[in-house]
C-alpha positions, -999 to 999 in steps of 0.1 A, spaced: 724 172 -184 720 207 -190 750 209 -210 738 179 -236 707 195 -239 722 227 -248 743 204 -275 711 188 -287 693 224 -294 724 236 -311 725 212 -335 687 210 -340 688 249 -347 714 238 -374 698 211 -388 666 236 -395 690 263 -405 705 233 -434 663 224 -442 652 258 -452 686 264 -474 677 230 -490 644 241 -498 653 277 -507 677 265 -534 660 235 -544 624 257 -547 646 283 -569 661 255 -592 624 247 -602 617 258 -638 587 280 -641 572 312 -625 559 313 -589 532 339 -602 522 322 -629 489 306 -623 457 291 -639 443 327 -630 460 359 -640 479 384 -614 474 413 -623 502 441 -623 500 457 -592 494 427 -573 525 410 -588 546 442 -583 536 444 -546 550 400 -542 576 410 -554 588 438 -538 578 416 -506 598 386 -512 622 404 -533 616 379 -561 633 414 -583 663 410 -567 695 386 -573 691 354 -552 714 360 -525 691 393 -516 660 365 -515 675 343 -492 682 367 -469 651 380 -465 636 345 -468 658 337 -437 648 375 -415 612 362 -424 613 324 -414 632 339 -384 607 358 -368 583 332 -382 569 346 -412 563 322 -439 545 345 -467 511 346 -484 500 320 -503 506 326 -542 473 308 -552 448 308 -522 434 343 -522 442 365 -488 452 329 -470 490 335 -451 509 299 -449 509 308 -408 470 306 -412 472 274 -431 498 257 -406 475 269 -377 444 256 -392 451 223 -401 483 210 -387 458 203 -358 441 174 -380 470 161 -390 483 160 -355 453 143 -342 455 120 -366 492 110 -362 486 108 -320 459 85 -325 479 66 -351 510 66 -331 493 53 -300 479 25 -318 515 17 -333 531 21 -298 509 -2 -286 503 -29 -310 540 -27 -314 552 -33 -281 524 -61 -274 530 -79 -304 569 -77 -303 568 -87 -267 540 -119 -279 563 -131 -309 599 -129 -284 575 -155 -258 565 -181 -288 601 -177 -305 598 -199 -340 564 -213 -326 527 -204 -344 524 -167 -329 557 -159 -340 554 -170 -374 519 -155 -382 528 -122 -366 560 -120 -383 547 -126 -415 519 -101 -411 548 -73 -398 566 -81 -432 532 -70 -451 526 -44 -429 566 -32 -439 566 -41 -477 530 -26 -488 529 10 -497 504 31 -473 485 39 -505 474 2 -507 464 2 -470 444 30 -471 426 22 -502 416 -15 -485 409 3 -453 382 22 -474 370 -8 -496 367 -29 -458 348 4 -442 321 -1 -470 318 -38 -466 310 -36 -429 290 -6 -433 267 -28 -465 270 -56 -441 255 -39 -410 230 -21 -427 245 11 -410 271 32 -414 294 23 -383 324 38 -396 322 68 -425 339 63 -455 358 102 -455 355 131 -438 361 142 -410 347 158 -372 339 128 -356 355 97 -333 339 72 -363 360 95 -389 392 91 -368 393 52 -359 401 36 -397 425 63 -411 444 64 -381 447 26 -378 455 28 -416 484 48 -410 498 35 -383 502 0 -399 536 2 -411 548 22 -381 534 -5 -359 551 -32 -378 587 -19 -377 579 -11 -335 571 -51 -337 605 -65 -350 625 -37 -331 606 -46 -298 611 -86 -310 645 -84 -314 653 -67 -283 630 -85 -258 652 -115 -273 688 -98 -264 675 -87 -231 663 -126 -228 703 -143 -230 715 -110 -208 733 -123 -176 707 -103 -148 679 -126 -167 695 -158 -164 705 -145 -129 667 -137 -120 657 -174 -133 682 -188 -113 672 -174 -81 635 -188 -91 620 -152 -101 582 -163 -111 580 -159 -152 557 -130 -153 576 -112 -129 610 -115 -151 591 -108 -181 572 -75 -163 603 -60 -141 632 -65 -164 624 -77 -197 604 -52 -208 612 -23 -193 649 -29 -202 638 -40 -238 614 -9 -244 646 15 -242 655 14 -283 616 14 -284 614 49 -272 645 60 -289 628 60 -321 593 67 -309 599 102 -312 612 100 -352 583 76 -357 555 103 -341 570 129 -364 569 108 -390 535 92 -388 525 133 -379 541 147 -412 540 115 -431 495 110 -438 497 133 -472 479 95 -490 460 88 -459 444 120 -456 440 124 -500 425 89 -498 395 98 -469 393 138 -478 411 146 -443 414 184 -441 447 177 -426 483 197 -436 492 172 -456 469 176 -479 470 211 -485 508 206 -490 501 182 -520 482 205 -533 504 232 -533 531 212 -550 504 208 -580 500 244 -579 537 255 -574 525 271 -545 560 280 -535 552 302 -504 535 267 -490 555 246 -500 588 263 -483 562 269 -451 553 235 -445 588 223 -457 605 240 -431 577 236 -405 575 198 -407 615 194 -406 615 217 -374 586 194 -359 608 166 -369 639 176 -356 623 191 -322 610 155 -316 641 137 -319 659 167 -291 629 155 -269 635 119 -274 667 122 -272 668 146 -236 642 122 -224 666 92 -230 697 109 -215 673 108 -182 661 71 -186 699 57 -201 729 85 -179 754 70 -201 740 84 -227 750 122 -213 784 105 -208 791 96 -244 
């Protein structure tokens, strides 16, 4: 086990390495100048970035020290947000965004499971046609769309109740968290429900089921002891993708109810050809991304040994 995990790290530290090239080249190949803003730099401050990032010096010279800086995990000063380093901004508000994708993802892993495990039961009967039809909305509508009926139904209930149950943005409160994460783990929690679907119904013809029916195992007890915990297996395979996904994947969500997350200040920097930012948050989210896939993937070589074998 040790050995596979060492593999896994390896290749995640290569994987990053391949992200931040990516970025650094693709950043470079952007027409325009990093300095150049809707406010003027003024000499000396422009001569000081440069010499810093050595933005004065050929390219293979910049990605050097771009790489000695991400290495010791340095990811500059902001070009447009004054005295603001992207470590600062990371720090900050990653924390939203990560409370907003654990709530979302807990609501996905949930709903997922249950619902997938409810549609394998009524196979082709009245369950399993609604809730597959609603999982195939839930896959085929852009976030954007969810988010913006998410808002339109949070002022209808609030109009309705006379109240305001749940706020319509912001942020700093449970009420703030419930609708946006629900919002944004729709889709997540859709694809959960056909993956969990499809497998509780392979693990249904498998020969230790028809065995446990034959020996006149009550229903429940098949369903609870080797039906789900056998089918839940590709579930947590890609539960860790699907966290990091849902975690780096709110930039609409949190536009659409003025979440201070990351997310949002990486949009923003995008607009502003913040280039500091946007190679920070780059390179932050696809570490975050690959690190949860190693852990997914160590935690499965405990639950599945043939795994480690292959």
């Amino acid at each position: 086990m040790f050995l596979y995990s060492i593999k896994r790290l390896i290749q995640g530290i290569v994987t990053v390495w391949f992200i931040a090239t990516a970025t650094f080249f693709a950043m470079h190949g952007v027409p325009g100048d990093p300095l150049m803003n809707d406010k003027a730099v003024l000499p000396e401050i422009r001569a000081n970035l440069e010499a810093r990032y050595g933005l004065d010096k050929p390219i293979a010279q910049q990605y050097w020290i771009y790489l000695k800086n991400m290495a010791s995990g340095d990811f500059g000063i902001s070009f447009t947000q004054q005295n603001r380093e992207v470590n600062d901004i990371i720090r900050e508000h990653f924390k939203v965004s990560a409370t907003l994708g654990i709530l979302a993802i807990v609501f996905a892993a949930f709903g997922g499971i249950l619902w997938g495990a409810l549609t394998a039961l009524y196979r082709n009967r009245m369950p399993d046609i609604v809730i597959m039809f609603l999982v195939i909305l839930g896959i085929s509508v852009p976030g954007f769309v969810f988010a913006a009926l998410g808002q339109l139904s949070v002022v209808e209930i609030n109009d309705w109740l006379g109240f305001t149950l749940f706020p319509v943005a912001g942020w700093g409160t449970v009420q703030h968290m419930i609708v946006p994460s629900m919002v944004l783990g729709l889709g997540t929690m859709a694809f959960l429900t056909r993956l969990m679907r499809s497998s509780m119904l392979e693990i249904a013809s498998s020969d230790f089921i028809r065995t446990a029916r034959s020996k006149g195992l009550p229903v429940t007890r098949i369903l609870r002891k080797h039906q789900l915990r056998n089918a839940i297996l590709p579930v947590i395979t890609v539960l860790g993708p699907s966290i990091a996904a849902i975690t780096t994947g709110g930039f609409v969500v949190e536009l659409v109810f003025a979440i201070p997350g990351l997310g949002r200040y990486f949009v923003q920097a995008v607009q502003q050809s913040d280039y500091t930012v946007i190679m920070g948050t780059t390179v932050f989210y696809g570490a975050f991304l690959v690190f949860m896939v190693i852990v997914v993937d160590v935690i499965y070589g405990f639950v599945d040994p043939r795994v480690r074998l292959e």
